[in-house]
N, C-alpha and C positions, 0 to 999 in steps of 0.2 A: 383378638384383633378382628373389624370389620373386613372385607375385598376389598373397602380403597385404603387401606392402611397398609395391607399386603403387598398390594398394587404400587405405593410408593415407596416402599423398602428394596422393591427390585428393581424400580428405578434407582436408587442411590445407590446401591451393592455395586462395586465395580473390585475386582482383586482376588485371591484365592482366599479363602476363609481355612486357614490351620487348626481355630479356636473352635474348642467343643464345646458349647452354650451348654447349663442345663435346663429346662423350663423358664425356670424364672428371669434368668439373664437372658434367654432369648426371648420373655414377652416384653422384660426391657428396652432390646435392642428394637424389638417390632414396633413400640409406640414412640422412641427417639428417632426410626429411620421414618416413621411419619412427620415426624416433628421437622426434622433436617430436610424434608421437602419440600416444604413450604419457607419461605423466601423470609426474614425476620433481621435486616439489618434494624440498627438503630432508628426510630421513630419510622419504623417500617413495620409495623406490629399487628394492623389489623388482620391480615387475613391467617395469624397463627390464634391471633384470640377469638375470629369466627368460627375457626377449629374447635376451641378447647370450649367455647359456649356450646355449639352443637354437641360437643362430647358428653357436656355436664348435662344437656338435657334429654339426649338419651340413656342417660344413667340416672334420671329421675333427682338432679341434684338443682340447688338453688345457685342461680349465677349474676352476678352483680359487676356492673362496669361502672367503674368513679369517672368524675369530672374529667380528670386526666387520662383516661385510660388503662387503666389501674382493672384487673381481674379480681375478683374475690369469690371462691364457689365454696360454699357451706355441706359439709356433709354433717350425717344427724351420726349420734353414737350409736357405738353397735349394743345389744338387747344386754341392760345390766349394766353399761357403764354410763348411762343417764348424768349420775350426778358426778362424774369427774368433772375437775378442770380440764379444758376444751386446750388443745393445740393446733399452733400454726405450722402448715409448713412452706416453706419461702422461698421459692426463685425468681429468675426475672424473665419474660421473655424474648428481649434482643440476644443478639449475638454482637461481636466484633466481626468484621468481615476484611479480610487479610487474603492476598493472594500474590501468588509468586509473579512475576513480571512477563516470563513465558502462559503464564494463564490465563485463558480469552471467556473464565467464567464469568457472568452476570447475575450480580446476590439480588437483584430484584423482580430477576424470573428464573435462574437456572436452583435444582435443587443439589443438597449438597452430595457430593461421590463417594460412597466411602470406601477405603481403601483398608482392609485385614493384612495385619503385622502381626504373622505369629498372635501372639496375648494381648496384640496394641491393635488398637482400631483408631485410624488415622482419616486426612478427608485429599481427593487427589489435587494438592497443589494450593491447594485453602484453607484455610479457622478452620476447626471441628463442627465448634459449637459445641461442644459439649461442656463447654463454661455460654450458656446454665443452660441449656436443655438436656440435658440428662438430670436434673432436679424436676423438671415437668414429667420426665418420662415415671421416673422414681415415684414422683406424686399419684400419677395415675393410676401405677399399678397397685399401690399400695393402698388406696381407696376402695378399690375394685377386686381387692383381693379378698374371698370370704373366709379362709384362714385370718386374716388379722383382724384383732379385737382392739378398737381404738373408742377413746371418748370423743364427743364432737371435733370436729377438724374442719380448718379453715385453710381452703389452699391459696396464697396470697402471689398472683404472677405481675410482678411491674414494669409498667415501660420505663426503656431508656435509660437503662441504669448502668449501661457501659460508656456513655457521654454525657453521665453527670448528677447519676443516681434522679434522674427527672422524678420518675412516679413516685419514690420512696419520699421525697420530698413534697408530692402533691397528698397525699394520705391526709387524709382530714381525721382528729381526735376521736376516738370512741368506734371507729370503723372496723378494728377488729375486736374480738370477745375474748379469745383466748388467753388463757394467763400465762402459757408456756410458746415462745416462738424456736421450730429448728430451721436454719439458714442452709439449705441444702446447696451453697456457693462455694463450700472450700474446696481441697484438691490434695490432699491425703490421705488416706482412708484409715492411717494411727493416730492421727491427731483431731482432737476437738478444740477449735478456735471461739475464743471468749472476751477478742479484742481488736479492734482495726485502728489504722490510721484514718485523719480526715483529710480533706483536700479543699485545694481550690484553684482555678485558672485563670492566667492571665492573656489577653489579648495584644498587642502591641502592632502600632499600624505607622509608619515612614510614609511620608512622601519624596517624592521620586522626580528628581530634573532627567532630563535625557537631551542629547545633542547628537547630528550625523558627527560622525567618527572619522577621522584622516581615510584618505585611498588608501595608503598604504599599512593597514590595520586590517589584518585575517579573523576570520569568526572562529569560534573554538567551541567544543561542548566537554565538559567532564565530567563524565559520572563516578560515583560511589553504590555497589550495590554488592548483595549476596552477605548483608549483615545479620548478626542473626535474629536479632529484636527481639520480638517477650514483652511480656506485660510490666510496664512501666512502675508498677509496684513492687511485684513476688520478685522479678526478676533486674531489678536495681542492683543488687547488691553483687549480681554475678558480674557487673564494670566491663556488661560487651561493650562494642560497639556504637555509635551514633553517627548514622551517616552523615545527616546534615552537620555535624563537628567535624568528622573528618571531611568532608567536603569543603568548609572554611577553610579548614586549615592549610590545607594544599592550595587554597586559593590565596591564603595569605602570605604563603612562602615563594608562590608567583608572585605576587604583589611587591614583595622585596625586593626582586630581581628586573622589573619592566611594568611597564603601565599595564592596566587593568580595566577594562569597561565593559561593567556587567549590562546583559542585555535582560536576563530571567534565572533565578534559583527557584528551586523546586522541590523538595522532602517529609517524608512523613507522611501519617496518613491520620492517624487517631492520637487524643489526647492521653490516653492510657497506655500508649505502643512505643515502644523504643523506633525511630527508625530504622529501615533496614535498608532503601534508596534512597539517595537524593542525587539531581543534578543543579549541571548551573550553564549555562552560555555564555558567553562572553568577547572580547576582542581583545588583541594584542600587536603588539609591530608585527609585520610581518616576519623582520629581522632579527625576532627575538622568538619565532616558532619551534625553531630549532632547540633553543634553550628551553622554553616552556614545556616539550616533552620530553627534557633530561631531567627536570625536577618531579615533574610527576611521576615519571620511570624510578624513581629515586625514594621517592616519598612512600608507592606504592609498598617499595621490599621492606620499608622502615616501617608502616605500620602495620604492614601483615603481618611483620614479624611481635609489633608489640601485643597485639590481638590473635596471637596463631592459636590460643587454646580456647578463648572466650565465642572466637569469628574464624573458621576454618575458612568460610567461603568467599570471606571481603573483596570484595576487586575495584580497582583505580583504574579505568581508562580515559581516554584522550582523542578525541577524534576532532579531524576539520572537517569543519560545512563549509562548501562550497558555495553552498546556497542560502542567504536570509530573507526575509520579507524587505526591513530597508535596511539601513547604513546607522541607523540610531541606537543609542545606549545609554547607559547612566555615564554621567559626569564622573571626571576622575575621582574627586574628592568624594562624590558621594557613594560611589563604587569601596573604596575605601570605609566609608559610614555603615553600610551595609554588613563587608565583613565585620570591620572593630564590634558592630551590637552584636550578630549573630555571635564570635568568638567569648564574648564579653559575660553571653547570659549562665548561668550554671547550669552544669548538668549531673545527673548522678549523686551518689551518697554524700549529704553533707553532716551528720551527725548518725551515731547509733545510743540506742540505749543505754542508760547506765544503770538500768534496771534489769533489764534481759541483752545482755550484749552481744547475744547472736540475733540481734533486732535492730533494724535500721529505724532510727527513731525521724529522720529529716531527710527529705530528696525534694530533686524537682527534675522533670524530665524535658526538653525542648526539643517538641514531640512535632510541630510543624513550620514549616516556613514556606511562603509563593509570594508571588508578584502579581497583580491584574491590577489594570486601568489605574498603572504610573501610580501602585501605593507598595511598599512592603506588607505582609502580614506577617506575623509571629505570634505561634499560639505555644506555652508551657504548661507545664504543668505540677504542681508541688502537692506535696503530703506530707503531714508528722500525726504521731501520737501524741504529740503536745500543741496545741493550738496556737498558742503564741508564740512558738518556733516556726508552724505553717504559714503562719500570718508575719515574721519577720523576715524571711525568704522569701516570703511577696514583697516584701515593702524592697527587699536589695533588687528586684528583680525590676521593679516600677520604676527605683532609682537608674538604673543602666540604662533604661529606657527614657527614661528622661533627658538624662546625661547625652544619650547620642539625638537626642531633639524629634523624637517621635511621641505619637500618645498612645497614652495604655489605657486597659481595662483591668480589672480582677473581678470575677463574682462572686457570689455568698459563700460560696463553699460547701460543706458538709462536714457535719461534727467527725471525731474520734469518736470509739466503742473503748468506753474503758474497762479492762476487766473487772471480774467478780470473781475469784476463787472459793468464795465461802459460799457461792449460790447451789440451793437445793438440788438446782437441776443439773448442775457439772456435778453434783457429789451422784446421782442417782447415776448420770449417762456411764461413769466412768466405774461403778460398780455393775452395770448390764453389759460394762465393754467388756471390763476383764472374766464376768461370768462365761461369757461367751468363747472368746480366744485366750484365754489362759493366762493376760500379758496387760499390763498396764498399760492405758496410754498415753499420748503425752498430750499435754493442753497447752496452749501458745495464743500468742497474738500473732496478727500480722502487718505487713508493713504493706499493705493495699487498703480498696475502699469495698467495705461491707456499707448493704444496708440498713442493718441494725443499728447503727450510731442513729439515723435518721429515725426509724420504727422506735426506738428505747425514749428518746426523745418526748414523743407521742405517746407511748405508755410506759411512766417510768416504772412501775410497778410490775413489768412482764421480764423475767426470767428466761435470756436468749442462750441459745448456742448454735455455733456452726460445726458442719463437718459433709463431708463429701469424697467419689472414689476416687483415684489416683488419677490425675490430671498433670501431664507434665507441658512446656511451653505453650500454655495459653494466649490468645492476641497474634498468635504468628504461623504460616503456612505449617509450622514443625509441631501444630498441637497434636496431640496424641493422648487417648486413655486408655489403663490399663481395664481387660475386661475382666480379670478374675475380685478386681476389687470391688465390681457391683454386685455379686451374692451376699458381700460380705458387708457391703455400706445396707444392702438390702434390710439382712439380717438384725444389724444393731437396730434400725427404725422399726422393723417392726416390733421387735420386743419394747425396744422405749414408749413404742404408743401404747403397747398391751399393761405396760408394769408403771411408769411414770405416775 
């Protein structure tokens, strides 16, 4: 590593470091803590690709930037493997960017903090990032390493493909050469992924009456927060929490008991994320305040208690404002409209596989909802491995929205990855896996969004696989990777490049 690479890893280090690096995990860690420095939300990309360009040109390598913004740097093979088939290796370079509500970070100049956990390398109170850049990091060294013997390599970094697979989808035909792609995006270090769902989202927009409200109607605020959220794919099937649902909900079991007049709801953050806050404002009789915080008191024990293992840290509170801007809200009825869509849209696992039935084959996630300039928004989100299962979750979802007299959007979406078990390149990966560690591994699909559905697409003739080190809770303050699984994701790549 250069002095400003140095220079920004001691910036990020924050924590005691228990973990004993050996060389190679710790040239990892030194090019990812550069990486984590630099600022890289969603369509926030340039100044990490002005990085990785500069990088490739003091390593004497060819660097190419697409229409979209799309990276592409070409390494030539190493001396003797001239005439291999050429591999990609593939990450993205956004991040999710997630932080806890106590957290006064800023993802478009503060860099990321890292915080050492024993074997887990965590970030203080935000995303890791380490879904994907520790695939950039991987790539680097492993370029750069004159131990590995690799045939031509093509390392493919894309924007925006945590909000909606953007660059993967701008790839224009014939742009890469390689015949082999590895997807350095998963987050196991025993498993090689050979299969994703696809996706698509929906928009949904109300409009909004509003009227001053009786004198004797107090302002309220409730929040829902300390959920545990997770990536709206991997992390479906574990049926935490949604704030913005439990937030309804309580709002609707107010609703039963005394008038209701929303002034703002608020939740979510990203299409991909499970909530983990939401709030909402609101009025009520004044005469009925007293009841309004027995039910919420009420509601809180009941669904802590249904979430106590999924959402340790859930919390319901209730507080009065004193103070608003004016005396205006939504109308009763349409206060009412508001909850019945939100309550109405689906959330969570609606089909699994009946092929791999530890695989969620259908979800959709109702991942956002706000209010500005007297409109509702509500943005979902769905995915299956069967397409016209993804697409008929859309259509229920468009119907509700219809139904309660707002207009929707849906866009193109992104394919499924369908598997391949008889591909040459899972029978090789998985005979240098078990050469290796002594142990089989296992091959899966998953129930998120890879880029490969999109890249396979574009060249259906390319032989993909994923795999990557141990990543637990990605998309959420609680992400964490384990560091003894990078020697070991190290390991298998190199030899796949050397023996492939």
């Amino acid at each position: 590593m250069g002095k400003d690479s140095t220079s920004s890893k001691k910036k990020a280090d924050t924590g005691a470091k228990t973990f004993k690096a050996d060389a190679i995990t710790q040239t990892i860690l030194d090019h990812f803590a550069a990486i984590s420095a630099i600022p890289r939300k969603s369509g926030n990309e340039a100044q990490i690709r002005a990085f990785l360009v500069k990088w490739a040109e003091e390593h004497k390598f060819a660097a190419e930037v697409d229409h979209v913004g799309n990276l592409i740097i070409r390494i030539p093979a190493s001396k003797g493997m001239e005439k291999r088939h050429g591999i990609v290796l593939q990450g993205h370079l956004d991040m999710v960017c997630e932080k806890t509500p106590d957290s006064n970070h800023d993802f478009f100049h503060d860099p990321i903090r890292f915080v050492y956990d024993g074997e887990w390398l965590k970030a203080d109170h935000t995303t890791l990032g380490a879904d994907n850049g520790i695939a950039i990091a991987m790539a680097q060294c492993l370029v750069t390493d004159s131990t590995v013997k690799h045939p031509a390599i093509e390392l493919l970094f894309t924007v925006e493909e945590e909000t909606g697979l953007t660059g993967a989808k701008g790839l224009k035909p014939g742009s890469l050469k390689g015949k082999y792609l590895i997807n350095i995006d998963s987050e196991t270090d025993d498993v090689f992924t050979i299969g994703c769902a696809g996706g698509k989202d929906s928009h949904i927009e109300l409009d909004l009456d509003y009227e001053e409200v009786p004198n004797d109607y107090v302002a309220m605020q409730l929040m829902v927060s300390g959920c545990t959220g997770g990536h709206s794919g991997a992390n479906i099937i574990n049926e935490r929490a949604n704030a913005i649902r439990v937030l309804a909900r309580v709002l609707h079991r107010i609703r039963e008991h005394t008038d209701v007049r929303l002034i703002g709801v608020l939740g979510g953050t990203a299409h991909n994320a499970i909530p983990r806050d939401a709030e909402a404002t609101f009025y009520v009789p004044v005469s009925e305040s007293d009841r309004v915080a027995e039910i919420v008191s009420g509601n809180h024990e009941t669904i802590r208690s249904e979430f106590a293992v999924t959402d340790p840290g859930l919390s319901i509170s209730l507080k009065t404002l004193h103070q608003t801007p004016d005396r205006r809200a939504m109308l009763s009825y349409i206060s009412l409209r508001v909850l019945d869509l939100i309550i109405a849209i689906p959330h969570g696992v609606a089909a699994r596989s009946t092929d791999m039935p530890q695989l969620v084959e259908t979800s959709s996630n109702l991942a956002k909802v706000w209010v500005n300039e007297g409109r509702l928004f509500i943005l979902t989100s769905q995915r299956s491995s069967v397409m016209s299962r993804r697409d008929a979750i859309t259509a229920r979802i468009e119907a509700i929205a219809r139904l309660g007299g707002a207009r929707y959007h849906s866009g193109n979406g992104y394919p499924s990855w369908r598997p391949d078990f008889n591909s040459a390149l899972l029978k090789k990966c998985c005979e240098i896996y078990e050469s290796l560690f002594s142990e089989k591994p296992k091959v899966e699909a998953i129930h998120a969004g890879l880029e490969c559905g999109l890249i396979g697409n574009l060249h259906p003739e390319m032989q993909m696989i994923s795999l990557g080190p141990n990543i637990r809770n990605p998309h959420s303050p609680e992400e964490k990777m384990f560091l003894p699984s990078l020697p070991k994701v190290y390991s298998l790549l190199k030899t796949i490049l050397a023996e492939l």
